[in-house]
C-alpha positions in Angstrom: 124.1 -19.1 62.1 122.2 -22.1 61.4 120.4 -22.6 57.8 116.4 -22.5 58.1 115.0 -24.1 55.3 112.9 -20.9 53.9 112.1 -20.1 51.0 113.0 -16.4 51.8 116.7 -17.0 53.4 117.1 -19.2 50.0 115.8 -15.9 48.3 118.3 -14.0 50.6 121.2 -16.0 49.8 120.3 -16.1 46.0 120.8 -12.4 45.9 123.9 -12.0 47.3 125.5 -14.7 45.3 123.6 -12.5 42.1 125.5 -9.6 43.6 128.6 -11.3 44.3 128.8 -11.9 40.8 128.1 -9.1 39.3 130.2 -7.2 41.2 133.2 -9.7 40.9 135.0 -7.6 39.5 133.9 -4.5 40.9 135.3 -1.7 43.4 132.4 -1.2 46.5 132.5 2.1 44.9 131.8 0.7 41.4 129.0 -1.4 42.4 127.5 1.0 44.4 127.6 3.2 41.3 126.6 0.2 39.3 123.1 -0.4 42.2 122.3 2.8 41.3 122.0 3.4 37.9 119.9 -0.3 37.4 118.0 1.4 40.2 116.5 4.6 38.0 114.9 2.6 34.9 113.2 0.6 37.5 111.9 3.7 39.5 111.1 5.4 36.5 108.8 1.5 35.2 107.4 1.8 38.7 106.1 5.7 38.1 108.6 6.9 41.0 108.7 10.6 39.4 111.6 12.4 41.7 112.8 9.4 43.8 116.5 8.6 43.6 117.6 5.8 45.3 121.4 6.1 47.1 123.4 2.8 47.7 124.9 4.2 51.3 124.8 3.0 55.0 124.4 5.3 57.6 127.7 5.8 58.8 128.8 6.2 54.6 129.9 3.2 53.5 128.5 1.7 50.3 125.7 -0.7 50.8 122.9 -3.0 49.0 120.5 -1.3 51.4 119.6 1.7 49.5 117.6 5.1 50.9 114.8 6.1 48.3 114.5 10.0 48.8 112.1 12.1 46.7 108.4 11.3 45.6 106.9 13.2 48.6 104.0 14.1 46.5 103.3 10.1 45.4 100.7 8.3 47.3 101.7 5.2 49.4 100.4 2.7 46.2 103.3 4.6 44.0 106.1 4.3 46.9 105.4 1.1 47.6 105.5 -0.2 44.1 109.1 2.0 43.4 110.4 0.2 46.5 109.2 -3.4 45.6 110.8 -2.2 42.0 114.2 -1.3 43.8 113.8 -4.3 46.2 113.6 -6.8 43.0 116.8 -5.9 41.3 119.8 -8.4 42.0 121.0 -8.1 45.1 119.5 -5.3 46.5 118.2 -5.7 50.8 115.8 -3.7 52.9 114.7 -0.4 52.0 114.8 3.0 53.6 113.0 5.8 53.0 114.5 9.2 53.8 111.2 10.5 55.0 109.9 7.9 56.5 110.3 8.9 60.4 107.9 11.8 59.6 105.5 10.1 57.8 105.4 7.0 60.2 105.0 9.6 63.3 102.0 11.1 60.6 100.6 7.4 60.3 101.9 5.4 63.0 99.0 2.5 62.6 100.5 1.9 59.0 103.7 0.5 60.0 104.0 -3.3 59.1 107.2 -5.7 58.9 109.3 -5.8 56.1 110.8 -9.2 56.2 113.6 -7.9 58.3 114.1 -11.3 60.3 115.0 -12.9 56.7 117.0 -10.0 55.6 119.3 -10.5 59.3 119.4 -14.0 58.5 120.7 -13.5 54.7 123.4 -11.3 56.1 125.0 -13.5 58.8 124.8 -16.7 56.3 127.3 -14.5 54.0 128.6 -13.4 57.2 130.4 -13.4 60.6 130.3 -10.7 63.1 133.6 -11.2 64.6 135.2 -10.4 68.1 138.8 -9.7 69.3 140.3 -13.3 70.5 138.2 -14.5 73.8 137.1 -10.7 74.0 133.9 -8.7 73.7 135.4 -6.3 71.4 134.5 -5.9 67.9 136.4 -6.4 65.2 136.7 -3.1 63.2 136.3 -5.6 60.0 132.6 -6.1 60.9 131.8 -2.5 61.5 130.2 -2.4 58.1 128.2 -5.4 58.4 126.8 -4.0 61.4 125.6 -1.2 59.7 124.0 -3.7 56.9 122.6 -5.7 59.7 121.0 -2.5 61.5 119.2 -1.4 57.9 118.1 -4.9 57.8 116.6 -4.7 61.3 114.7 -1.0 60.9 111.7 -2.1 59.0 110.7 -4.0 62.2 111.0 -1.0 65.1 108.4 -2.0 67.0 109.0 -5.7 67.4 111.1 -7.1 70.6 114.5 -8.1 68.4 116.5 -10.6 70.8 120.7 -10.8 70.2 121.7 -14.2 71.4 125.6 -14.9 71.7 126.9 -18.0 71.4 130.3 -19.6 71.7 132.0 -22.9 71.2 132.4 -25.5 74.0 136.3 -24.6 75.1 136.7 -23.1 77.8 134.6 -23.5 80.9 130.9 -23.1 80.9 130.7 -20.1 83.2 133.2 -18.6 81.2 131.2 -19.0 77.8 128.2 -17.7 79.1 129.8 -14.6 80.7 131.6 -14.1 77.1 128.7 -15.2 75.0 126.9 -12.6 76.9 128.9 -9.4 77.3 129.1 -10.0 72.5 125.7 -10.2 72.7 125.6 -6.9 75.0 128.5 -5.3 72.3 126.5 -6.1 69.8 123.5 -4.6 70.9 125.0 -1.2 72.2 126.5 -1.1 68.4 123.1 -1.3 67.2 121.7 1.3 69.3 124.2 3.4 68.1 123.3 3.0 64.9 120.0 4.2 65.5 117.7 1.2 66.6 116.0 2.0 69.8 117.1 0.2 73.1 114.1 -0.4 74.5 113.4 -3.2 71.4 116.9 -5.3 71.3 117.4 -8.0 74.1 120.3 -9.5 74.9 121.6 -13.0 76.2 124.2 -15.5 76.0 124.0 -19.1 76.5 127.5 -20.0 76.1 127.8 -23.4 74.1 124.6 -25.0 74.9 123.0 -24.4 71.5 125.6 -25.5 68.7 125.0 -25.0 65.0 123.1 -28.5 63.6 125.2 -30.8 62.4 128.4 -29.2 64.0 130.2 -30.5 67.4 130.2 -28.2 70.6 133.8 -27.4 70.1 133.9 -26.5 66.4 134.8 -23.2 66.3 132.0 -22.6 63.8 129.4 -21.8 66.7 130.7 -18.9 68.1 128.0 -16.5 66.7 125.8 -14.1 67.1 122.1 -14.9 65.6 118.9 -12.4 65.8 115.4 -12.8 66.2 112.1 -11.0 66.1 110.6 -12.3 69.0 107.2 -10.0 69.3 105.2 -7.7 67.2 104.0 -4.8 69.2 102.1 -1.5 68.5 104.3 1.5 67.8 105.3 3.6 70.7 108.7 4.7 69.3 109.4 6.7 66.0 110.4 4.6 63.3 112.3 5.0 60.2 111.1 3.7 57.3 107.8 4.0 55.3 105.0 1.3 55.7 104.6 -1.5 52.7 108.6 -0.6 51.2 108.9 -4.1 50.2 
């Protein structure tokens, strides 16, 4: 994916060098454990009483997106400052609350953004989502990155979220398109399976027509898949996490 010059994907990339480091020499298990013990002091700061926060995707693999459970009781002020407080420490992305579909079905006009688009974008800098040679298949390596990538993207249900596939300049045109396309498609039934609603992800391809800056067409280096919010819309779907968790 290319790299904007924002402040917040420099803010992105900053923390996952932080938590490469300090998990250098670290099992995924280990750091996980490691996320969330820095995590209680800082719920406990923030006044968090009952909240735990658990390092874990959705699918059980360890993750820097944590799910805050607990703290029913606290008023949105108190939630919102123990999720900033979780959100601050090194390395830590977007986060979920395990109540939060019931409570945005309660308030659905509450809902707002949580940076998600800067979140994705800090993900694929780190990371590739990679495919099976000239296929649409996904490799089983990047099955937890799509898990990180569809926390990332939860905080904006509501939004139109386009998936554009690209690929390098080999091959014929028609072919790349079809290709870039049908990753995009994979990508987006992955997602959807993940949880994120269908009717918000759009895909495409354009095949080789849009190279990364500074790269030539056939440098193998394009063939990506990049996301982006396209729309903000009112809520007509259920979503997941709690209004203002960042």
């Amino acid at each position: 994916m290319p790299i904007r010059p924002s402040i917040a994907i420099l803010a992105g990339a900053v923390a996952t060098c932080a938590l490469g480091l300090t998990g250098a020499n670290m099992s995924a298990g280990e750091l996980q454990t490691h996320l969330e013990e820095q995590a209680i002091p800082a719920i406990a700061k923030a006044g968090g009483n009952g909240v735990t926060a658990r390092f874990v995707s959705p699918s059980g693999w360890p993750s820097r997106h944590p799910l805050l459970d607990g703290g029913g009781g606290l008023d949105d002020a108190t939630r919102t400052r123990v999720a900033r407080a979780v959100a601050a420490i090194p390395g830590v992305g977007g986060i979920r609350w395990a109540d939060g579909e019931a409570r945005a079905q309660a308030n659905p006009n509450e809902y707002t953004s949580m940076h998600c688009q800067d979140d994705v974008d800090a993900l694929l800098h780190a990371h590739t989502i990679r495919f099976e040679e000239s296929r649409s298949t996904i490799d089983r390596a990047s099955q937890q990155l799509l898990d990180e990538v569809a926390a990332a993207l939860r905080p904006c249900l509501g939004s139109i979220i386009a998936i554009t596939g690209h690929t390098d300049s080999s091959g014929p045109e028609s072919g790349n398109l079809l290709l870039s396309r049908e990753r995009a498609v994979a990508v987006r039934q992955a997602l959807i399976a993940r949880g994120i609603p269908a009717d918000g992800l759009h895909a495409r391809g354009v095949g080789a027509s849009d190279p990364v800056k500074g790269l030539l067409p056939s440098d193998p280096a394009n063939r990506r898949i990049e996301f982006s919010v396209v729309a903000m819309v009112p809520l007509k779907i259920t979503p997941i996490d709690l209004p203002g968790a960042r």
